[in-house]
C-alpha positions in Angstrom: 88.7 61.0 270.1 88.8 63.1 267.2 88.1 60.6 263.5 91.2 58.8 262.0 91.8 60.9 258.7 92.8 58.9 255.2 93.6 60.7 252.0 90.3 60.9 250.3 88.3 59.0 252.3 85.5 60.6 254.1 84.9 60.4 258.1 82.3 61.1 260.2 83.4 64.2 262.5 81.8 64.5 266.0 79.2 67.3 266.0 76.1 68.1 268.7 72.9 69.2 267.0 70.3 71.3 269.1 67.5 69.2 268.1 64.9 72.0 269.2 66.6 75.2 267.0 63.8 77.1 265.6 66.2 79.0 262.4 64.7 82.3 261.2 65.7 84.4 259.0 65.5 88.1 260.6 66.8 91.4 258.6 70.1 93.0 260.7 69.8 96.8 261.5 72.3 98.2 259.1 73.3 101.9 261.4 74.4 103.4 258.3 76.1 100.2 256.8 75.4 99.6 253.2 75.3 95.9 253.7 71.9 94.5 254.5 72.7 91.0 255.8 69.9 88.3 256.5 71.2 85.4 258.6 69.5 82.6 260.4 69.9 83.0 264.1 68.8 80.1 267.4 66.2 81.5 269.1 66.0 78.4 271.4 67.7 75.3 272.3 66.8 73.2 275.0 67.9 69.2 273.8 71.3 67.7 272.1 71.7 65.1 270.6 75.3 63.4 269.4 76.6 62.8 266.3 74.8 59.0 265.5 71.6 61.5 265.4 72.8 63.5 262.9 74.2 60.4 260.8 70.6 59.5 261.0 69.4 61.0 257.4 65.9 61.5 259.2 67.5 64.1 261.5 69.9 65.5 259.2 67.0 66.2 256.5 64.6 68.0 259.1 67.7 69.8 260.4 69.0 71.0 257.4 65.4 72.1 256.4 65.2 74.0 259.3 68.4 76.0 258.3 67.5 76.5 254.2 70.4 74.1 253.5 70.0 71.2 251.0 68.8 68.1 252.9 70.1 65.7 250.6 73.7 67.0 250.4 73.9 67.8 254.9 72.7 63.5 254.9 75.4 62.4 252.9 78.2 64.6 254.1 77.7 63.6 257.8 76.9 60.0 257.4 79.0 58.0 259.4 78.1 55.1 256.9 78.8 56.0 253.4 82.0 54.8 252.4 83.8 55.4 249.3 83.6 52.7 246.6 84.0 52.7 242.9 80.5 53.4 242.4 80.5 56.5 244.7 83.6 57.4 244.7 84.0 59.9 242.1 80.7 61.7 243.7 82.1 61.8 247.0 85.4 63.2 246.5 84.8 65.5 243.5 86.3 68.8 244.1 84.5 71.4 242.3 84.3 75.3 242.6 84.4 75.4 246.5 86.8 73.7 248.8 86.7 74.5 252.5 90.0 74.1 254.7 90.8 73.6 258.2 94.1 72.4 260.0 95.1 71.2 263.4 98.2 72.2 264.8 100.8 70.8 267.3 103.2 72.5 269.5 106.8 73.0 268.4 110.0 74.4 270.1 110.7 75.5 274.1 107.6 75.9 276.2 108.8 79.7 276.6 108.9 79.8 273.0 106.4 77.7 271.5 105.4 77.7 267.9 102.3 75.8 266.0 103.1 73.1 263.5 100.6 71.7 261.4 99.6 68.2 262.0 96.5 67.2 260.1 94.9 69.2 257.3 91.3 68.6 255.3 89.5 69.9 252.6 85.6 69.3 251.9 83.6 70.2 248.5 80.9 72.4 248.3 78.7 69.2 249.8 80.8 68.7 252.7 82.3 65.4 251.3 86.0 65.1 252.2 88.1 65.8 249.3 91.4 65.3 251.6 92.3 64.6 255.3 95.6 63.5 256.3 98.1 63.8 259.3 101.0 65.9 258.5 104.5 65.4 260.6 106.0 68.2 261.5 110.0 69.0 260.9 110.5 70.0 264.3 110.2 68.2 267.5 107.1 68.4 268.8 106.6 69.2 272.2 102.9 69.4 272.9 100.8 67.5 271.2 97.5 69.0 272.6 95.5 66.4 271.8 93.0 67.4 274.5 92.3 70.0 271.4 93.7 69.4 268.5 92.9 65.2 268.5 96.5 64.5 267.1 99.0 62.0 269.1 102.5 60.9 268.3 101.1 58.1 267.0 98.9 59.2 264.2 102.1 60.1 262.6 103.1 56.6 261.6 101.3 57.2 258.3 101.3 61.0 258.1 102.4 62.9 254.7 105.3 64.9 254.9 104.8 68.4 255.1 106.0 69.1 251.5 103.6 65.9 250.5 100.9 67.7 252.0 101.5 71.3 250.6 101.3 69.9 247.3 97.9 67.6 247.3 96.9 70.9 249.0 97.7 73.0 246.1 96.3 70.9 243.1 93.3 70.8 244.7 92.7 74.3 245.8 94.4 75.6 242.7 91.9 77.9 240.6 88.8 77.5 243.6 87.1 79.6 245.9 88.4 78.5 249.1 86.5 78.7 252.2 87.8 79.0 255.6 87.6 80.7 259.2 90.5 82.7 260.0 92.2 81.0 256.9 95.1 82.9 256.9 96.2 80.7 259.8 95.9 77.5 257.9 97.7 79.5 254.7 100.3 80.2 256.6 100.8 76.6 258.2 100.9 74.9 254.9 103.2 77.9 253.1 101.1 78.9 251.0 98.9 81.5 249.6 95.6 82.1 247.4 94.3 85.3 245.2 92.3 87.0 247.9 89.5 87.8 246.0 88.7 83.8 245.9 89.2 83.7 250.0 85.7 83.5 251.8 86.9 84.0 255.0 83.7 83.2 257.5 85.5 84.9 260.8 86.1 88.4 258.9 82.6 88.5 256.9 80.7 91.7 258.5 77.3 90.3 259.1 78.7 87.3 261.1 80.7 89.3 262.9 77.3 91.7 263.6 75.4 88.9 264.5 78.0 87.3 267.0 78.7 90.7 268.3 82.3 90.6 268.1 84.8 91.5 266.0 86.9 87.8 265.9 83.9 85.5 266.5 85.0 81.9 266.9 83.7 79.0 264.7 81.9 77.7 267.5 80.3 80.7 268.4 79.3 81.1 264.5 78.0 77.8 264.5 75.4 78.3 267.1 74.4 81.3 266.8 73.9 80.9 262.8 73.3 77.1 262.4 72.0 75.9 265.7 74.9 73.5 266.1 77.3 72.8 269.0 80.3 71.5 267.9 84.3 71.2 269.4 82.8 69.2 272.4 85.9 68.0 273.1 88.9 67.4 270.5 88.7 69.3 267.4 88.2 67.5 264.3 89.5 69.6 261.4 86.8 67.6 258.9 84.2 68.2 261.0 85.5 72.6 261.2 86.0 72.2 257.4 82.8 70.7 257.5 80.7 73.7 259.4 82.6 76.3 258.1 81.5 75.2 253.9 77.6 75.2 255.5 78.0 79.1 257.2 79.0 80.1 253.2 76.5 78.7 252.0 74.1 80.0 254.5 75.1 83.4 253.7 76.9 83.0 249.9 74.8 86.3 248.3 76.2 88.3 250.8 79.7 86.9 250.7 79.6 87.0 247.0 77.9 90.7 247.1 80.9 91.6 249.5 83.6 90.7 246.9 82.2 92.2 244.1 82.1 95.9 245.1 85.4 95.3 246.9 87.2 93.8 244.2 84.7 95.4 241.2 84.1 92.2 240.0 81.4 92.1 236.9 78.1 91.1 237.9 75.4 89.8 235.8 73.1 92.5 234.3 75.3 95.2 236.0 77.8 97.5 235.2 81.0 96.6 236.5 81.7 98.2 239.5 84.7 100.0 240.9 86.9 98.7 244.2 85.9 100.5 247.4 89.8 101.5 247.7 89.6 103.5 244.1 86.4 105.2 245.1 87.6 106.4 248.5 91.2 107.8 246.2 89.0 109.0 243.5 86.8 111.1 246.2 89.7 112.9 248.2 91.0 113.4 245.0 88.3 115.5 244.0 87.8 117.4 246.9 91.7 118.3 246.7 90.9 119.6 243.3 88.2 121.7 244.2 90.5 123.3 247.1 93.1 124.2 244.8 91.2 124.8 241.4 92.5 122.1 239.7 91.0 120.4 236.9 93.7 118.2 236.4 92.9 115.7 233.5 96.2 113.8 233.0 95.7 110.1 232.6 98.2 109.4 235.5 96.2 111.4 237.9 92.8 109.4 237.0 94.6 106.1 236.7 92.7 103.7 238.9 94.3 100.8 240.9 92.9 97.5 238.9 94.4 95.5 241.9 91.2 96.1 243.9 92.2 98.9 246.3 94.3 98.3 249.3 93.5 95.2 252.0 94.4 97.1 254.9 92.2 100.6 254.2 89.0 98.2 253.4 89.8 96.3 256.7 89.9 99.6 258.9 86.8 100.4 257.5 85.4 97.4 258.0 86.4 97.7 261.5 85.5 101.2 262.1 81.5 100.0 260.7 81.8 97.3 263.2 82.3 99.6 266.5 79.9 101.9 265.2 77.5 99.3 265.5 78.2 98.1 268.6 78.8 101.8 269.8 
């Protein structure tokens, strides 16, 4: 059974730790790709243990050594003891800069035309305390439940937000943050809403987890061993416990991410220059050769005028791609 969600009160989450996860940090070999990513990878794994061991602060300190995460912050988080109360309250459920997300969904409409509905959404801090968990009842009827995956049953609707309820705690809070996700367009979509890309940190499209996973759509799961030693989705889903996992993979790999969006989006770094969007460098370049083929020197300000909204998605994503199966090539 997947943990009974309350509006800002924190749950436990079940997660499997490989207790026997030796995490190293090893340098990726980059075949041409200007990114340099350095990830922690298991090596070995021969023992679980359930999720009381990782409530144990013992375990979750020598664990979260083990993986370069803060010891202090991966015991609190998963503690199936701390509750909220006025004295820790505030510290528990503070938002700050970095919210991850993650949604289950339900099945909606005829079986030969079935469609997801959201049912429970959560949103951790940058400490992995729950900043928000509630069910959400879907509109429609809903016609699978699939509660063998998603956790969710007819009757944790009986005090589930409405989906407009839930849309709107889900924007103040995420309003103005980076928000972290895996495949978060999915959960974007479910709620109706959207985000300024360049403050998405989306772990199932960042190159060097997709490198080290060998696949082009790696799963959370599969991210989570292979990066953090960790088995998790045993059985139903918990979205807390995905939010949860997904917040600890940024933070095991935040230079790169934050590396990532700066050349794509040419935001200013400290002590550099700022630098320009991958999409207006590629433009920039033909534009030049075109030039030299023809003999133009063209110096009109229209036909130097650089796009400021940070190139277009879709060309950076087919070369994304295109690096990807050259590596694997």
């Amino acid at each position: 059974m997947a943990s009974q969600p309350t509006t800002n009160v924190k749950n436990g989450g079940k997660l499997v730790l490989r207790t026997t996860a030796v995490a190293k940090s090893q340098k990726l070999a980059n075949s041409g790709n200007p990114v340099s990513p350095t990830a922690s990878v298991t090596t070995t794994a021969t023992n679980t243990v359930t999720a009381q061991a990782l409530a144990s602060r013992k375990s979750a300190i020598a664990w979260a050594k083990d993986n370069d995460l803060d010891p202090d912050a991966v015991a609190e988080a998963f503690s199936s003891t701390q509750a909220v109360t006025s004295a820790n309250s505030a510290k528990s459920t503070e938002a700050g800069r970095y919210i991850a997300i993650d949604c289950e969904m339900v099945g909606v409409g005829p079986p030969d035309h079935e469609l997801s509905a959201l049912a429970r959404v959560s949103l951790v801090n940058y400490n992995g305390h729950c900043v928000l968990d509630t069910f959400v009842k879907p509109k429609e009827r809903v016609t699978d439940w699939r509660t063998w995956v998603s956790g969710v049953s007819a009757k944790d609707m009986a005090k589930a937000m409405t989906l407009e309820e839930a849309q709107k705690k889900v924007h103040e809070i995420i309003d103005g943050k980076i928000l972290v996700g895996h495949a978060i367009h999915n959960d974007l979509e479910a709620l109706f809403l959207s985000h300024p890309k360049r403050d998405i940190r989306d772990t199932a499209r960042h190159q060097p987890f997709r490198k080290i996973a060998k696949q082009k759509n790696p799963g959370l799961k599969r991210l989570a061993k292979e990066i953090l030693g960790l088995d998790i989705q045993g059985a139903a889903h918990s979205s807390v416990e995905d939010a949860r996992v997904t917040m600890m993979l940024y933070k095991k790999d935040k230079k790169e991410f934050e590396k990532l969006v700066a050349e794509k989006y040419g935001i200013m770094q400290k002590g550099k220059q700022k630098q320009m969007p991958k999409g207006n460098k590629k433009k920039k370049k033909k534009k030049k050769k075109q030039e030299e083929k023809s003999g133009s020197c063209a110096t009109n300000a229209a036909d130097i005028k650089t796009d400021e909204s940070g190139g277009d998605d879709d060309e950076d994503d087919d070369d994304d791609d295109d690096d990807f199966d050259d590596w694997l090539a």
